[in-house]
N, C-alpha and C positions, 0 to 999 in steps of 0.2 A: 419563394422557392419551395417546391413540394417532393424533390428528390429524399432518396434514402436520410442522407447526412439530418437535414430537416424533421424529419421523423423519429431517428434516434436522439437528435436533442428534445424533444416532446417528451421522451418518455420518462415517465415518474420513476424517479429512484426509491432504493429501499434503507431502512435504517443500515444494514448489513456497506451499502454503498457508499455511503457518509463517512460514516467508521473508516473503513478504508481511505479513505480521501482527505480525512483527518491524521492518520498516519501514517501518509504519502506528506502532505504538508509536515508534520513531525518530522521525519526524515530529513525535507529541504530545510526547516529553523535549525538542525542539528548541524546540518552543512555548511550556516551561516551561508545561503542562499535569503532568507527573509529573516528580518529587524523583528525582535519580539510585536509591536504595534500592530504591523503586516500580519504577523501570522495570526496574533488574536484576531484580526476582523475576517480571512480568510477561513480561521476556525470556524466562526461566529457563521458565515456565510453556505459553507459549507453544514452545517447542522440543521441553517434554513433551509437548504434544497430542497427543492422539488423536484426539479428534473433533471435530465443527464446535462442538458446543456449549462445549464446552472454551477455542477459541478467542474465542468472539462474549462470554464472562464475559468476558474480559478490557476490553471495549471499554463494555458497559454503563455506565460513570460517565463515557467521554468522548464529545464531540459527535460527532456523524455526517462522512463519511461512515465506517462498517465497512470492512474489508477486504472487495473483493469476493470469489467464489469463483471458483476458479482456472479462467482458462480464460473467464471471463464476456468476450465481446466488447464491452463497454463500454470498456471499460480496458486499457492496455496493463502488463505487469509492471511498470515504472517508475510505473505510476498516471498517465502519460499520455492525453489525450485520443488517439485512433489517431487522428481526425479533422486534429484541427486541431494539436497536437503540444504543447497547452499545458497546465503544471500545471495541479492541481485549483486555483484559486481566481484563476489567474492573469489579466491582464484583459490581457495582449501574448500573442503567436502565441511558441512557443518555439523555431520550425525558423529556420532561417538558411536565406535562399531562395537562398543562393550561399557556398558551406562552406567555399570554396576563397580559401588567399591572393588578392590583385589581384596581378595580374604587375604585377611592376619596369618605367619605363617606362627608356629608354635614350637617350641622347642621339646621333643619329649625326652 
């Protein structure tokens, strides 16, 4: 098969895309989705890639979403909305709209 789909698993990933795909699998082992074993070999596997298609086996038996592809403006590296700055499923805003201690007040 020489369609699209076929083409995009050819193509060679980057360390940036691994990473990612390594803490998408992190995420599933947290979820007790994969048995420590699983997720070492899928680690393991995922580190070897080469290609996208390489990486998207590994995701086939867990639910969506995929790791995006690197660079995808959807998604910020931490798999943050850029938007609005909140995890994937999350139903609060994750930014602190004031990051900063409250000043000390002082008595004079």
């Amino acid at each position: 098969m020489t369609g699209p789909d076929s083409r995009s698993a050819a193509l060679r990933v980057s360390d940036a895309e691994r990473d990612e795909a390594v803490q998408h699998l992190n995420r599933h082992h947290a979820r007790g989705r994969l048995e420590v074993a699983e997720w070492n070999e899928r680690v393991e596997r995922a580190l070897r890639a080469k290609t996208r298609g390489e990486l998207d086996a590994l995701f086939t038996d867990l639910p969506h979403p995929t790791p995006p592809a690197a660079g995808d403006p959807r998604r910020q590296r931490d798999g943050r909305n850029p938007r609005d700055g909140r995890e994937p499923g999350s139903t609060r805003g994750g930014v602190d709209p004031y990051p900063y201690p409250a000043p000390a007040l002082v008595p004079f």
